[in-house]
N, C-alpha and C positions, 0 to 999 in steps of 0.2 A: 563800152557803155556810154548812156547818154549824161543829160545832166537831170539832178533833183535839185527841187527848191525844197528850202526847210526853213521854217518860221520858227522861234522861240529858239534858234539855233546855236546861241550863245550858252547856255547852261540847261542844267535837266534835261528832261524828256527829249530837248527838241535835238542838244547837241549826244544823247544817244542814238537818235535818231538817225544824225548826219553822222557821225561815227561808223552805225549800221551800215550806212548807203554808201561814204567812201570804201570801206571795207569790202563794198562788192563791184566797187569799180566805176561808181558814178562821179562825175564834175560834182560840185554843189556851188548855189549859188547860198549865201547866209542869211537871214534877216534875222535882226533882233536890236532891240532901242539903245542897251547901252554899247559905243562904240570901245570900249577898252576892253567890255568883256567876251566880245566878239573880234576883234582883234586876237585877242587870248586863243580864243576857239581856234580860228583860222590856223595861225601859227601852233598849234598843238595836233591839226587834223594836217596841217602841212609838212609837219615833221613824220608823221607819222606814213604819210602817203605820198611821199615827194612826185611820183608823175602824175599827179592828179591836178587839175584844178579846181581852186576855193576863193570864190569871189565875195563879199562881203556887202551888204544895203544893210545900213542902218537908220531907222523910221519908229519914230515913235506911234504903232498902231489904232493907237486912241484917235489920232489925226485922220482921219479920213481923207482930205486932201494928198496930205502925205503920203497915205497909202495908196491911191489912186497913182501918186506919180510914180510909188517905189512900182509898182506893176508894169507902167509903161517904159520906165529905165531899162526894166530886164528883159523886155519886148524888143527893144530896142538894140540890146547889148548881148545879150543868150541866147543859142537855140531855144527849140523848142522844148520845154522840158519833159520829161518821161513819167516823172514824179513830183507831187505837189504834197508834201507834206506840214501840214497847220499843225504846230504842236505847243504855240503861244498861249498863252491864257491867265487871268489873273479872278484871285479869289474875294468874294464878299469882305464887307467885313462882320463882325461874329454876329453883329448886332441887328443887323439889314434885315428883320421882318419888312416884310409889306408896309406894315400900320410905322413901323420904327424908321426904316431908311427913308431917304431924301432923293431931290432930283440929280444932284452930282455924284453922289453914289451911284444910283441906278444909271445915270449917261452912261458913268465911268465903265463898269463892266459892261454894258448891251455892248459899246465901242468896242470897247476890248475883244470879247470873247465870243460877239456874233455878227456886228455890222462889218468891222473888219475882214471876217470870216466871208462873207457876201464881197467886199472889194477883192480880196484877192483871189475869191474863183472866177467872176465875172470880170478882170482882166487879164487871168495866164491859158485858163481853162480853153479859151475857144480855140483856142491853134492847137492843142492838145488834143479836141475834138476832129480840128479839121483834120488832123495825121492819121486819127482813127489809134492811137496810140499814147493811153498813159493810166496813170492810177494818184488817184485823188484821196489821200488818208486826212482823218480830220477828227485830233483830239479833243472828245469830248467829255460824259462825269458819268457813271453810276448816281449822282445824286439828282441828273437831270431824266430821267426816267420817270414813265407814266406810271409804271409797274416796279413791285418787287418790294424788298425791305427798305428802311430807312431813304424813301421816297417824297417823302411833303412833310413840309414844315421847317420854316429857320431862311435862311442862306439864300432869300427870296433872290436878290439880281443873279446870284450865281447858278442857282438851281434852273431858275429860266431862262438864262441865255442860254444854257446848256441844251435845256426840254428846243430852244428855237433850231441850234444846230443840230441836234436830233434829229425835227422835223424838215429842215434846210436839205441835212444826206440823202434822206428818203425821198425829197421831192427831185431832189438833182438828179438820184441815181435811173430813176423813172422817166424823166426829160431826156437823161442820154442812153435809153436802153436798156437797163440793164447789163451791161458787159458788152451787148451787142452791139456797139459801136467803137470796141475796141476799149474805151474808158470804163474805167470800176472808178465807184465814189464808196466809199465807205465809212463809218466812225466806230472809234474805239473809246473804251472804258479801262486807263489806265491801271485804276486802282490807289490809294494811298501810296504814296511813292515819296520817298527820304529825296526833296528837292527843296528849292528856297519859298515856294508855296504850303509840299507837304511838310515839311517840318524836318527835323533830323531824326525821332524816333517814331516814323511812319513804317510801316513793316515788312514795306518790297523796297526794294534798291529804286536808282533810275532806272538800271537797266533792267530789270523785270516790268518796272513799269512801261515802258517802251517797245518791249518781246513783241506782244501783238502788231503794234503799228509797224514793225519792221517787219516782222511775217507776211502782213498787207502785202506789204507795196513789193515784196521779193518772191510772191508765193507766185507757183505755175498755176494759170487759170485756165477752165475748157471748160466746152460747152455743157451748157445746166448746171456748173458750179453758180454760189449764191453771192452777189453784190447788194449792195446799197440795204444795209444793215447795220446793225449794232453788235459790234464782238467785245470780246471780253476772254481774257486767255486761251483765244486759237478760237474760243466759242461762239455762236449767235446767240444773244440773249435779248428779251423784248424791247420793246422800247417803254 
């Protein structure tokens, strides 16, 4: 196997995620801001996987700089990787309408949950392009949705960076093809998931919340199957 990067890899979603991916044989490179609980990560995916390697970048995402250079680090130091899995992200807070939230608010999350999103596919993605080899998962919300129930209103920074990476999958996936260039881009719709965002009495595990994005990125693809989409339990559901 190759290597995958995983974002938010330190806890929830993202270190299910990397669990999933060691578990089928891939290296992982780590990202995630706090260095002790990424540390934790490593040594518990290290124990578990001992011939594997678990490399660790720790980058506080919001930094844009910083993210830029965590991109060019692993350019520099990692193959080329197979897997680019975004499973980072941070929530509103309760109160963030439009008319209610503030400018450091709204930075805070766009940085977080979509500009960052933008640095690190437009620093790992193109040598992934050029191999003609890899899949790009990129956890997104059900609450950022054009369509469907409990869609507008509230959660204004959160709900739009989401509705952006939505829109970001779907322009990527289209720029690289469709599948037809070897690259699948896609986004997923976790669900409430019991993590230090979803809360503890959220009603899917991480690791349900995660099922999808690891089906992504391990599932056999052929021609006329469907990328650069929006899943949701193995499903396409709208944007």
């Amino acid at each position: 196997m190759g290597l995958a990067v995983v974002t938010g890899a330190s806890r929830g979603l993202g270190f299910e995620s990397a669990k999933a991916l060691a578990s089928a044989g891939f290296d992982l490179a780590m990202i995630a801001k706090d260095p002790t609980r990424l540390n934790l990560a490593q040594q518990k995916l290290s124990e578990s996987f001992p011939n594997q390697k678990f490399t660790t970048y720790q980058v506080d995402l919001e930094d844009m700089d910083a993210t830029r250079a965590i991109t060019e680090k692993i350019t520099a130091n990692e193959e080329v990787p197979e897997i680019l899995m975004i499973a980072h992200g941070v929530m509103s807070e309760k109160m963030s309408k439009t008319l209610k939230t503030n400018d450091h608010e709204w930075r805070r999350v766009m940085s977080i949950n979509l500009d960052s999103v933008f640095t690190l596919v437009n620093g790992l993605m193109p040598a992934m392009v050029d191999a003609r080899k890899g899949r790009v998962i990129i956890y997104s919300a059900c609450l950022g949705r054009m369509s469907g129930p409990g869609t507008a209103g509230g959660l204004a920074p959160y709900r739009i960076s989401k509705a952006g990476v939505n829109a970001f999958v779907r322009n990527l996936a289209h720029e690289t093809g469709l599948g037809s260039r070897g690259v699948l881009v896609d986004a997923i719709c976790p669900n409430h998931s019991a993590t230090d965002m979803g809360g503890p009495d959220a009603p899917r595990t991480a690791q349900q919340g995660a099922a999808t994005a690891n089906w992504l990125a391990l599932r056999e693809f052929n021609p006329g199957d469907t990328t650069g989409v929006l899943w949701e339990d193995n499903e396409i559901v709208p944007w």
